[in-house]
C-alpha angles and dihedrals in degrees: 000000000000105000130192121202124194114210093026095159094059130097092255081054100049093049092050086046098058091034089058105032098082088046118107094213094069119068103171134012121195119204128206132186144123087260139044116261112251089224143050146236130183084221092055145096126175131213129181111235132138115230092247094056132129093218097062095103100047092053089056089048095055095044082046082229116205109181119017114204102205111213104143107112135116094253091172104066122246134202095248104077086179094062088046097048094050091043091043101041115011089045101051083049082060102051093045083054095046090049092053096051096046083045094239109186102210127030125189107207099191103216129182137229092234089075085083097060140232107266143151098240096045115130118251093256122022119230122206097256098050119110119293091227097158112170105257104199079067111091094212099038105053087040096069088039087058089044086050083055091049085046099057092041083052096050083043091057100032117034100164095069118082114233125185119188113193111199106211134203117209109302120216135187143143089273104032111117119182129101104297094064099043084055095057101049100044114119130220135000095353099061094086144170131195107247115241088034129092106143123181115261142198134210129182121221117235096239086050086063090048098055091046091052098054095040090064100036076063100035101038097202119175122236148021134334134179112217117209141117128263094256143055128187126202106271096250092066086074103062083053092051082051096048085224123122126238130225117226112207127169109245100234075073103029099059099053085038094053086048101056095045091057086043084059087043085248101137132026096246138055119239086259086073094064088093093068092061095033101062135020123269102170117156129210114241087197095115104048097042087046091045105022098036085220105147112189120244101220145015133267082248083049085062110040092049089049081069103107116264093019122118122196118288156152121022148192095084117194110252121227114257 
């Protein structure tokens, strides 16, 4: 296999590279970013190429890629929606076309969970053919609910390429950094919770995704997946696993709050994010582990308390049904 792999400087890349580089099935990877990966592998070359580029095809015909692995994509949210929308969206549209065109034989798409939505009426464990309801005044969210879209539009057109959509929760490690993260450890006033609201949540430990990766870049099943572990805990566990009080605010105050502090550049996140931590949006891992025989290697508490500076905490996680 000669595999490509968008995104390949970022944390996600860096995980699928060192999970691959040691398997006999892959004889090549390709990575592609706007920056230079920080580490190195014998099996990798690197070239330099935004997601949105022209050039993208060509770049997969000359490495005769065979599989791409698409993790270019602003996962912490900025303050130009325009910029994350064209790198989100427009730039995953760019890289199906290009695939088409190079005659790449396998595509991961990596999803999220948050395509179906925080809401009040959701079930207690989301299954793969419910609703893609993602809030959309939420950056992050309706923009994997648009590249879904791509991506259906895409199997429709072209059914003899494999694509496997993995539909991730958050994921979490000591050495994850995006916004979660950055949530769950900030300290005073600012960690905050809505009052009245406590939902159940998921995250998925980093070394949970690299197993996955590497498991359907092997397998090449077609189809989607979601990708969480078999847990979740009420979302104020987390801040006692994290030694690290919360704050309760009503929402009528927390929401305008939460807005002009990202406004000040104050907190990682902007106020459409408060559903997420308003209402559940656990998913069920039941199909992947029937059909995929992928079993994750720690808990939705594991991963929380990998996190630096975290000991073990709280227990009596709720199981996936």
């Amino acid at each position: 296999m000669n595999l490509a792999i968008t995104g390949v400087s970022g944390y996600f890349g860096k995980k699928a590279v060192l999970a691959l580089e040691e398997e006999p099935a892959v004889a090549h990877m390709l990575g592609l970013d706007v920056v230079s990966p920080g580490f190195f592998s014998a099996k990798l070359s690197f070239i330099p190429m935004d997601i949105r580029s022209p050039q993208m095809a060509q770049a997969l015909r000359g490495g005769e890629i065979s599989s791409v692995l698409h993790l270019a994509w602003v996962f912490n949210p900025i303050h130009s929606y325009r910029l994350m929308y064209d790198v989100n969206v427009n730039g995953t549209l760019n890289l199906l076309t290009a695939c088409k065109q190079a005659g790449v034989k396998h595509i991961v798409f990596l999803g999220s969970t948050t395509c179906y939505g925080a809401h009040a009426d959701n079930p207690e464990w989301l299954q793969e053919d419910r609703p893609l309801r993602g809030n959309w005044s939420f950056p992050y969210a309706r923009h994997k609910v648009l590249a879904e879209r791509l991506c259906d539009d895409f199997e429709r057109a072209n059914p003899h390429i494999a694509l496997t959509r993995l539909r991730t929760c958050i994921v979490l490690g000591k050495n994850t950094d995006n916004f979660i993260k950055a949530l769950i450890l900030m300290k005073g006033p600012r960690h905050a919770l809505v009052r009245g609201h406590n939902p159940d949540i998921q995250f998925l430990h980093e070394d949970n995704l690299a197993t996955l990766l590497r498991l359907v870049l092997l397998k090449r099943p077609r189809g989607i997946y979601n990708a969480a572990p078999d847990d979740a805990m009420p979302i104020r566990q987390v801040a006692d696993i994290a030694h690290n009080p919360v704050y309760k605010y009503p929402h009528w105050l927390v929401r305008p709050m939460f807005a002009l502090l990202w406004y000040l550049r104050l907190v990682p996140a902007p106020a459409s994010y408060l559903p997420f931590i308003m209402y559940r949006w656990t998913a069920s891992n039941a199909r992947i582990k029937r059909e995929l025989g992928w079993r994750p290697l720690y808990s939705t508490r594991e991963a929380v308390a990998s996190l630096p500076g975290v000991a073990q905490g709280a227990q009596g996680n709720k199981k996936t049904g």
